[in-house]
Steps between C-alpha positions, in 0.01 A plus 500: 500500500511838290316761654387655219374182360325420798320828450446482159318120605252705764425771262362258272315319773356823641350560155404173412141568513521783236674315292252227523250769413657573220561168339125413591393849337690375141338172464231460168219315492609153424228266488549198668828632637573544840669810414191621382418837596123341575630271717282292736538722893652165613746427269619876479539474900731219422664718215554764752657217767744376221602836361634638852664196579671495114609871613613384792729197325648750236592737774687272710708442197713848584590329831816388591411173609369365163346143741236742581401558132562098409258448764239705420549437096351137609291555718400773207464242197352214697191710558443725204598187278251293657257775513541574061464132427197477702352828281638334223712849436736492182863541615503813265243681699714434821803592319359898387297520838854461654655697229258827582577444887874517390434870357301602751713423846866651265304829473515498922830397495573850279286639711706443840812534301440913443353595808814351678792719372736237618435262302765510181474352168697192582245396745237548231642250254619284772093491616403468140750183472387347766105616412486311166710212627251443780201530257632254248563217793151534598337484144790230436366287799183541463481389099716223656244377720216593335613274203574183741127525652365543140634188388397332761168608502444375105713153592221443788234576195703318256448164729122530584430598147717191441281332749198560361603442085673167612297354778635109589179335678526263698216237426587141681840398668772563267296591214425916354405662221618754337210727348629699254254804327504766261793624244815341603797734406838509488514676843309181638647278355814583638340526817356181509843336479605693813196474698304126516805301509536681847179521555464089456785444742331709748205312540681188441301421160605142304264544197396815352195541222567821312166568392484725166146489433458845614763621301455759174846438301814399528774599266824330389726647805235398710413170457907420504443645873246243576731224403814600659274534807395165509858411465585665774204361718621178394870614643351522811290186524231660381207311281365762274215375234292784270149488478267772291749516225292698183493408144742820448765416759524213394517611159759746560725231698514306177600775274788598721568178527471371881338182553265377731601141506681559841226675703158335615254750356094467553222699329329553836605570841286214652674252261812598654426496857352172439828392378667576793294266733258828593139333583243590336323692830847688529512588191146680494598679805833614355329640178249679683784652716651598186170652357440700845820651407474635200762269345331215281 
């Protein structure tokens, strides 16, 4: 290991509180942020933690042994990654709060290099080299990971929002329904097609009622959706029959030209659990399960 390196690395540990200091001492008030300069105590005790141990990671990066600064780069971006997301922090505000802290700890490594007199110029813009190359891994990494745990995050809210806008409910063996509410999009509609069919296999569903009586309008793209997903439902084994279909769907089905001879459709919801073999006692209950949810 270089000796002068390894000096340089204590330097900037020895003054690792200063230079703490003086990031903390150039944040703005933000609001919301949790580099906000009116930061709640707790969270800027956290700041603190985080900022020494980022000092620490960029300083190991003039070491010889770069598995010491691999190591720490991880165990670096696991925890302030997972810490931003919770705060909801924009990667751009990590990116300039790591940008300033870049400044800051290259005006102490100037600083060590003129009060040692042996230190030439090539070790200056071998330092520098290495400085900036350490500093772009880290943001490089952490925009990396940040990015991965992002999507995640809006694929887990993508599927209960999906869960909630495309509920299959179970109402007798074998038997769901499919209560569908509200505008239905283009961004739903293709969504539908991806979610019930696996939804039905799931919960091992042979005849589906896609209720519509809840819904506002449906427009030309749309209501093709509806009809490829029955043909997929029927791909699968799946009985799916229509029930609440309005004056204007049914309308617009005719002027785009899809027909209706094919599918089982029903004004009412009742008519077409009926039609399935649903009693009449089951079929109260299941409408007033519907109605406590919101969905009929």
């Amino acid at each position: 290991m270089s000796e002068q390196n390894q000096r340089l690395f204590e330097y900037i540990l020895e003054n690792s509180a200063s230079i703490s200091e003086e990031w903390l001492r150039q944040r703005s008030n933000i609001k919301g942020s949790i580099y906000s300069k009116d930061a709640d105590a707790s969270v800027e005790k956290k700041l603190r933690e985080q900022h020494r141990y980022t000092i620490e990671t960029i300083a190991s990066g003039f070491l010889d042994d770069q598995e010491i600064f691999k190591q720490r780069m991880m165990k670096w971006t696991t925890e302030v990654v997972n810490s931003r997301i919770k705060f909801d922090t924009p990667i751009y505000e990590v990116v300039e709060a790591l940008s300033k802290t870049r400044k800051i700890i290259w005006t102490y490594v100037k600083t060590y290099s003129l009060i040692h007199s042996s230190i030439t110029k090539e070790d200056i813009l071998s330092w520098s080299e290495v400085y900036h190359t350490t500093f772009d891994k880290l943001i490089n990494e952490f925009s990396e990971q940040y990015y991965k745990i992002t999507r995640q995050k809006i694929s887990l809210q993508q599927e209960l929002i999906d869960e909630t806008s495309f509920p299959v409910i179970p109402i007798v063996d074998h038997i769901a329904v499919l209560p569908l509410v509200g505008l239905i999009d283009e961004i739903k509609g293709d969504s539908i097609i991806e979610v019930v069919p696996k939804r039905c296999a799931e919960k091992h569903i042979r005849h589906l009622v896609i209720d519509l009586s809840g819904v506002n309008y449906v427009d030309t793209y749309v209501a093709h959706k509806f009809f490829d997903l029955i043909n997929i439902l029927q791909l699968l084994g799946i009985h799916a029959i229509m029930s609440g279909v309005s004056p204007d769907m049914a309308q617009t089905a005719v002027n785009v030209g899809i027909s209706f001879n094919k599918i089982e459709t029903f004004g009412h919801l009742k008519q077409a659990l009926s039609s399935l073999g649903v009693k009449k006692k089951e079929e109260e209950e299941s409408i007033e399960m519907l109605d406590r949810n919101g969905t009929v």
